[in-house]
N, C-alpha and C positions, 0 to 999 in steps of 0.2 A: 190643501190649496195654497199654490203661492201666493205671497202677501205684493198684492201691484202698488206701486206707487202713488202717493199720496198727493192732491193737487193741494200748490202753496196755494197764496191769496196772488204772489207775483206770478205764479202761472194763469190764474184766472183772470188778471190785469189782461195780463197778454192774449191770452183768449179774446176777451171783450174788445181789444184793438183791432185784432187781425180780423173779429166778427163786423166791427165798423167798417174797413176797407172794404170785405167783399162786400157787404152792403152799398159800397159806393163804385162796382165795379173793380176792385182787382182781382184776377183770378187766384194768382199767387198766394194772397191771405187766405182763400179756401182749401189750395193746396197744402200750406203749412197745419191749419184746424183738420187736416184729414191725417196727414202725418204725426197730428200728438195725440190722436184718437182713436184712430182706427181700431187698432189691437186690443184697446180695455172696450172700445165699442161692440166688436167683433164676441169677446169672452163672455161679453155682459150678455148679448141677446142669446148665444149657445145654451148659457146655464138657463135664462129664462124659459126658452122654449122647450129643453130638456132632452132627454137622449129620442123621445119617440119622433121630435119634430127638427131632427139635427141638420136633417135635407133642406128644409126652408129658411134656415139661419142665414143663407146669401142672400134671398127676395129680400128677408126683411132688415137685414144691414144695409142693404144696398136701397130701400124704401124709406129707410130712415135719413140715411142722407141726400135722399132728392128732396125730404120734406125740409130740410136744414136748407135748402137751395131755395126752397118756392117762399119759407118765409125769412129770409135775411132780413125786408126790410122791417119784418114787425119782429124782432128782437130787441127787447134793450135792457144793457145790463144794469140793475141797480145796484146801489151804493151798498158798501156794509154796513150791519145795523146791528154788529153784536161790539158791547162796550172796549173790545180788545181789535177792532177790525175786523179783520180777513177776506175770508169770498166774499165776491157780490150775491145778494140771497138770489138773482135770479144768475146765477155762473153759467159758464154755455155748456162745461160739461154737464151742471145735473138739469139743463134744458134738453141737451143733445137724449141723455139717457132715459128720460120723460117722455121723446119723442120715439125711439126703442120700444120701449114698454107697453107705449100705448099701441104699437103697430103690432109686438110680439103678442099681447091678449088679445086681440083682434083675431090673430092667428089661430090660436089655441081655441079661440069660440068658434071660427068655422070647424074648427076639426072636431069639435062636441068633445074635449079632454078639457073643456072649464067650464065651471057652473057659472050664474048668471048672480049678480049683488044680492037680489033675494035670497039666495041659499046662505046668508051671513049673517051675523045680530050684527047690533051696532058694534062692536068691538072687531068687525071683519073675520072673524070666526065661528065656525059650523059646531053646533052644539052637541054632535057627536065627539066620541071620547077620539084621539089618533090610538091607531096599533100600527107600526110599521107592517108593511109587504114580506119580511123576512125578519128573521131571528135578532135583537141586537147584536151587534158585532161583539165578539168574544176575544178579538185577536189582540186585545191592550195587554203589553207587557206588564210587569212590575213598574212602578215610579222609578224611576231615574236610570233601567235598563235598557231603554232604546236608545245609543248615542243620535245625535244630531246626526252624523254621516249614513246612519242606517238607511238608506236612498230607500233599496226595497222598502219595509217597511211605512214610511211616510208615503210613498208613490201607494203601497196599498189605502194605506188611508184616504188618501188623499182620493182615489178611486171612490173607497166607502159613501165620503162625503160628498161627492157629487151626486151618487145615487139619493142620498136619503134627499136632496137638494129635489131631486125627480117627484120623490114624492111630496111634497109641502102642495099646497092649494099656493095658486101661483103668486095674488097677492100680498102672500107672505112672502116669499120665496123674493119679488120683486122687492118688498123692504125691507128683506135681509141683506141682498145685495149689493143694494144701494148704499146702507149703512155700512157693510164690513169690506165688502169689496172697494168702494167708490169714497168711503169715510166722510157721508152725507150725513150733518145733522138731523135729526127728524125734525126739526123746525123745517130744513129744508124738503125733507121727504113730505112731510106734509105738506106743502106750498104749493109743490112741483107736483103732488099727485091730486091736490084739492084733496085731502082729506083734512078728519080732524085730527089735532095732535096726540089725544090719546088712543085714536084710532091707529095711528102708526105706529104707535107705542105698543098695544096692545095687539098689533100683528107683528113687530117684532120679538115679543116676549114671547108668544104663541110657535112662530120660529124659531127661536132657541129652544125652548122645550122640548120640540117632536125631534128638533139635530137631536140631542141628549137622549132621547127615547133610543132613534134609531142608530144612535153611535155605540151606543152601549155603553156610555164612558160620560162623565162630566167635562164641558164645555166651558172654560172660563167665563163667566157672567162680566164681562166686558161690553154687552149690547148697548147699556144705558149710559156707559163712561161719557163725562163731558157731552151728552145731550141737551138741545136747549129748546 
């Protein structure tokens, strides 16, 4: 999976400006928030809703940002609150992706492919063991035998891992992505999802694990890095 770009705090600034102007009527500042968004918008809901529901990834991109329209004016972005700065905890992108998420499980519950919070203990995890759908992946070279340029290669993986992505129970899946994809604190993942912290914690550890099951390989334990 390509690694997408990381939002500074000076991008979220600007987010929150351009989210104030349409708020006050310019079109123009909406047009720019759809132009820095789109594309990680777009990747985000695809992986969420998975390869079976790949057909309705336009409805609910395109749903997600009418709902960024109806509520412009009840956005506001707060201040940072971590001792070094940076995003504002409520940033428009991990608003915008919150508002994705909620529209993409929505999705996924009429189509009966996601179980209901009851089926989870408190840690957002189903007390069944995971077995991947297929074999782990067998196809990791030697350490240091794949160069960087091996395109095949990576493009396979890179394949692998979207599937094992298919299978995760979505709530993980959504705070795996948020966290690796989007480089959301779980301070923030849990704000933005109302959960509790170690609940997000505990679905994304739970997500790292089943990758690792279904990669057939070890996963750099990077999830928790600079968590707050």
């Amino acid at each position: 999976m390509s690694e997408p770009p990381r939002t500074s705090p000076a991008d979220a600034d600007e987010d929150a400006r351009l989210m104030a102007a349409f708020a006050r009527g310019d079109a123009r500042a909406f047009d720019r928030l759809y132009q820095r968004h789109h594309a990680a918008l777009y990747r985000f809901v695809r992986r969420v809703l998975g390869q079976a529901l790949a057909a309705q990834a336009d409805e609910v991109f395109q749903d997600t940002w009418m709902r960024v329209v109806q509520s412009r004016d009840r956005f506001v972005a707060r201040p940072a609150d971590g001792p070094e700065g940076g995003a504002p905890a409520a940033a428009f992108r991990t608003w915008l992706f919150t508002l994705a998420q909620n529209r993409a499980i929505d999705q996924l519950r009429r189509s009966g492919r996601e179980v209901s919070n009851a089926a989870f203990d408190g840690d957002g995890e189903r007390d069944d063991p995971f077995v991947p759908d297929g074999e782990p992946w067998l196809d990791w070279p030697a350490p240091g035998t794949a160069p960087a340029e091996d395109q095949l290669f990576w493009r396979r993986a890179g394949e692998r891992l979207l599937g094992c992505l298919d299978e995760l129970p979505a709530p993980q899946r959504v705070v795996f992505l948020m966290h690796h994809d989007e480089d959301c604190t779980l301070d923030d993942i849990a704000r933005a999802l109302e959960l509790g912290f170690e609940t997000a914690k505990s679905r994304l550890r739970y997500a790292m694990a089943k990758l690792r099951t279904c990669m057939g390989a070890y996963l750099a334990p990077e999830s928790l890095k600079g968590a707050r």
